[in-house]
Every structure is written in structure tokens, then in C-alpha cells.
N, C-alpha and C positions, 0 to 999 in steps of 0.2 A: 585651532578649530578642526575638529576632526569630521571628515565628507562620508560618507554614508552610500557605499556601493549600490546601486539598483540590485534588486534580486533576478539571480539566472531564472528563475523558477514563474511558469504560466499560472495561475490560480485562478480556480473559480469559487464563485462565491456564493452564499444565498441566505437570509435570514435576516430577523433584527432581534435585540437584546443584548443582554450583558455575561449570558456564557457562552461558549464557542467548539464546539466539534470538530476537531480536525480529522479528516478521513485523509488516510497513505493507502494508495494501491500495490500491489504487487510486484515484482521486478517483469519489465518488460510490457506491463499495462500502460493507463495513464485515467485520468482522473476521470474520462466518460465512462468508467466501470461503473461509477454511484449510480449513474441516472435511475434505474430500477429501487432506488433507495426514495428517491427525489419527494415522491408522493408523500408516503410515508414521514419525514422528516418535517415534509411544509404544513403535515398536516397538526404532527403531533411535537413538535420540537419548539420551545418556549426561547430560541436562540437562535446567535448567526453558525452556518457553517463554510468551512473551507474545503474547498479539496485540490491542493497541487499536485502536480506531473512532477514529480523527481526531475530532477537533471540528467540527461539523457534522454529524456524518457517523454513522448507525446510533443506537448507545445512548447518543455521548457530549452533552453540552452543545451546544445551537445559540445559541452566541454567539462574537463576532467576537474580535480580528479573524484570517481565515482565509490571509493570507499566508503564502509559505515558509516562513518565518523564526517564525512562530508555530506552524504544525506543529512543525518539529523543537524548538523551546524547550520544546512539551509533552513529547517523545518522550525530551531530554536528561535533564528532570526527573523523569519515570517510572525512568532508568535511571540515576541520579546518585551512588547508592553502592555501583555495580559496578565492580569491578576491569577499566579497558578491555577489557585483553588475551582476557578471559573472555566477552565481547559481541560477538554477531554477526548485522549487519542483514540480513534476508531481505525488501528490497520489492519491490514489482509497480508497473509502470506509474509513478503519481504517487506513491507511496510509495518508490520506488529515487530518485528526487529529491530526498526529504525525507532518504533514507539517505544518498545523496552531498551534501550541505546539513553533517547531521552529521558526516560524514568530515571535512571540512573544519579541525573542530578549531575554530569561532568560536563552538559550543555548551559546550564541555567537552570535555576526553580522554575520550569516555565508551564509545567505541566500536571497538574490536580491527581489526574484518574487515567488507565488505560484500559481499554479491551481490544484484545488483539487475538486474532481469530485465523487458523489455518496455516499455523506459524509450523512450518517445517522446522523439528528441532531436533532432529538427528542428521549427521550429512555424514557419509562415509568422504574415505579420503581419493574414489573414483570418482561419487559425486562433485568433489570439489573439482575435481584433478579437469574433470569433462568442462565445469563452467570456466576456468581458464583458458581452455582449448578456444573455446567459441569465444572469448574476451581478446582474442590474438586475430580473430578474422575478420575482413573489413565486411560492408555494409550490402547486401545484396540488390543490384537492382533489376527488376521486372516487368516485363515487359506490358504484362496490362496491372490495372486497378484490381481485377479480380484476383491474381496471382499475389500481389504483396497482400491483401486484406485475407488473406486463407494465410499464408506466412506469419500474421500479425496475430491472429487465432489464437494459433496453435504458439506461439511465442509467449501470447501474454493468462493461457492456460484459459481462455474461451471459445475453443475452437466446436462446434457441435451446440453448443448456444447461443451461437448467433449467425444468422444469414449471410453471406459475403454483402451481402446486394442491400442489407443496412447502411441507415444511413451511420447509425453509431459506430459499426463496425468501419466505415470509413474513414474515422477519426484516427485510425490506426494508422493511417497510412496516408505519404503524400508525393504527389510528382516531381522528377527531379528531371534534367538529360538523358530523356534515352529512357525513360518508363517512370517506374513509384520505388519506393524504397517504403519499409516499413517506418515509423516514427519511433524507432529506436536505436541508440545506440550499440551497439555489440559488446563494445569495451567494456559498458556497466557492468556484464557479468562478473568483472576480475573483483566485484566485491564480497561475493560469497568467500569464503572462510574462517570468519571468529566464529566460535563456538555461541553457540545462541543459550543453551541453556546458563549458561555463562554468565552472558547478560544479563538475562532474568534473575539472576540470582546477585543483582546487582541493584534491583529497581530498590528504590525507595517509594515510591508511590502505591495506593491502589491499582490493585492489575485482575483480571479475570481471564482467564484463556478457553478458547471456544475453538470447535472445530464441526463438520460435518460428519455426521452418521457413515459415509459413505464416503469419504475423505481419503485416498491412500497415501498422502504425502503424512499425514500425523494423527498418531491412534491417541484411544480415550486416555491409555497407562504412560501414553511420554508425556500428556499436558499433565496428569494428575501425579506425576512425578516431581511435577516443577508447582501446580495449582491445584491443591486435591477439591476443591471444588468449580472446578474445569467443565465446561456445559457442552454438551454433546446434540446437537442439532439435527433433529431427526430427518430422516430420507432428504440427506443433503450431502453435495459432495464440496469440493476444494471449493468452489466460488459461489458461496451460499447469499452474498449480496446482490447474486444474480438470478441466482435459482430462485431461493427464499426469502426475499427481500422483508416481508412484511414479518417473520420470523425472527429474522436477524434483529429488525428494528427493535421487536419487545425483548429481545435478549440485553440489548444495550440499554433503552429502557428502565429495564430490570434493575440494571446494575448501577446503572447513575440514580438512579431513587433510593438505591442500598447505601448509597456510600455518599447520600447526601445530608 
């Protein structure tokens, strides 16, 4: 008889029906990014959604190891007794990599449709070279709340939209000995390096790639490189599910009604 691990992984949940939205946040986020989504989803979404904390990352388990390939092995086995057809990945940034990972098909059939949105698909070999760097340093701790929630910011790439003195942005961060530590791991970083366009050119599934208008991490010609019908999200920058929520929503919307 074979036992069946609890999952490392925190998840929140919300909906009822029989398709299912999986939202992946960003490296170094955690799933209180959706909240701005929230409205919009419960208002117009005919289905459940999820949204987990990676491993390392927010409420889940901080243990290894935090490769590609062990992202999505959490994310296939959260979703392992859904009818593909009926699953559909919504990631941001380093979560739309773990979606295109899953597309792939070397996790399980487990997944229908993707949109993945802000997906950095170029890294030089400094860029890598730096996320290693910081995947070697341990965990910083702070002496107030206010200092690790500005640390958490600007780590998980919301720094400037949002108030330290939220309460969401306090999700970022939690007390330890001696002050707050952000709610992330450091190590995760050593997961940057497979080539992403790569991936993508791997999926088997429906996929769409989106980004913002104002986005410096990935222009309109690297998504329409890889998705020549790639959507371009006007006066929007890297975290448009925060910026532009009600936007983002009819873009996905859009695309789950196309490919249903």
C-alpha cells in the first residue's frame, strides 16, 4: 500500500464548480499577490480557484530542493485528480515558467490551458550568475516589522505598490529571534537557469503569453518570438495583477472562452 506525503505547500482556496484556475506567483512572492484579483474572479469566474506559496516561499515549507522541476512536481501533485481539460495555469513572472514546465507534459496530463504573463525570457549569464550569488546567502533578520516588509517589497517586485503599514504586505513577513525575517527563502533563487524559451517550446498545451505595456523585464518581440499572438497590457508594468487587475482578468477571460 502506498502512503501519500502531505503537501509542503500552504494553499488557498476559493470557488465552487468543476474547472479550476491555478494562479503561481512570482519568485520570491507568495499567493497574497492575487488578492486584487479576488473581486473580479468571485465575481465572474464559473469555478474553484487555487493559489499556492511555492516551497520556500510565504506559508509553505522552507525546504529544498527548490529547482524547476520541484516547483512544478508540487504544483502537478496539488492538481493530480483534475480532469486536464478543466485546469488552467494563471502564472506571473517565475510562476508562468513553472506553468510552461507543466505544459510540457513530463509532470502529468494535468493541465488543459496556460496564460502566463511577465515571464522574463531572456537571462544573461550575469543575471544568472547574481541569482546564485544571493541563493548562497543566509536569511536576513530585522530588526523591526517595518524593515523586513520594505525588504519583502522590493524582493518579491511590489515594492512602490504597496504601503509597508498593509496589512497584505505583512504577509510577507514574519517574526523570528531577535526581529522579522522576510517569508522567504534565499536558497530558492539557485533555481534560475534553464532557458525558458526552451520550455515553451516544449508545452504541449494551449498557452498565451501577456506582459505589460511598461514591463522592463520582457518586451512585446521576445513573447511574440515564442507567441506571435502574445497581448500587450496597456499602461501596465511587471505586476499587472496588481496594477491592473480587472484588465488582466478580461485578458484571461478572453483566452479561456478561445480555447474552450
Amino acid at each position: 500500500m502506498t502512503q501519500t506525503q502531505p503537501s509542503p505547500l500552504y494553499v488557498a482556496r476559493g470557488g465552487n464548480g468543476g474547472r479550476l484556475l491555478v494562479f503561481l506567483h512570482g519568485l520570491g512572492a507568495n499567493s497574497s499577490v492575487w488578492s486584487r484579483m479576488l473581486p473580479a474572479i468571485d465575481k465572474f469566474w464559473e469555478g474553484r480557484w487555487i493559489a499556492p506559496d511555492f516551497r520556500g516561499h510565504g506559508r509553505s515549507q522552507f525546504i529544498g530542493p527548490y529547482g524547476f522541476g520541484s516547483h512544478a512536481a508540487d504544483i502537478a501533485a496539488l492538481i493530480a485528480d483534475e480532469p486536464p481539460a478543466t485546469v488552467c495555469v494563471v502564472g506571473h513572472s517565475f510562476g508562468g515558467a513553472i506553468g510552461a514546465l507543466l505544459g510540457t507534459g513530463w509532470f502529468g496530463p494535468h493541465v488543459g490551458r496556460l496564460f502566463a504573463f511577465g515571464v522574463k525570457l531572456n537571462w544573461t549569464a550575469n543575471d544568472i550568475a547574481k541569482s546564485h550569488e544571493m541563493a548562497g546567502k543566509p536569511a536576513r533578520t530585522f530588526a523591526t516589522r517595518d524593515e523586513a516588509v520594505d525588504r519583502y517589497l522590493k524582493v518579491s517586485g511590489l515594492y512602490g505598490l504597496i504601503d509597508v503599514r498593509d496589512a497584505e504586505a505583512g504577509n510577507g513577513v514574519f517574526e523570528v529571534s531577535g526581529g522579522y525575517q522576510v517569508r522567504f527563502d534565499p536558497r530558492a533563487y539557485g533555481a534560475v537557469g534553464p532557458a525558458i524559451p526552451e520550455i515553451f517550446s516544449l508545452v504541449k498545451i494551449p498557452f498565451r503569453l501577456a506582459a505589460g505595456a511598461l514591463d522592463s523585464m520582457v518586451s512585446a518581440a521576445d513573447m511574440r518570438a515564442i507567441d506571435k499572438n502574445a497581448v500587450v497590457l496597456r499602461e501596465s508594468g511587471h505586476n499587472v495583477h496588481y496594477e491592473q487587475p480587472e484588465m488582466l482578468w478580461e485578458a484571461i477571460a478572453g483566452e479561456l472562452k478561445a480555447t474552450s
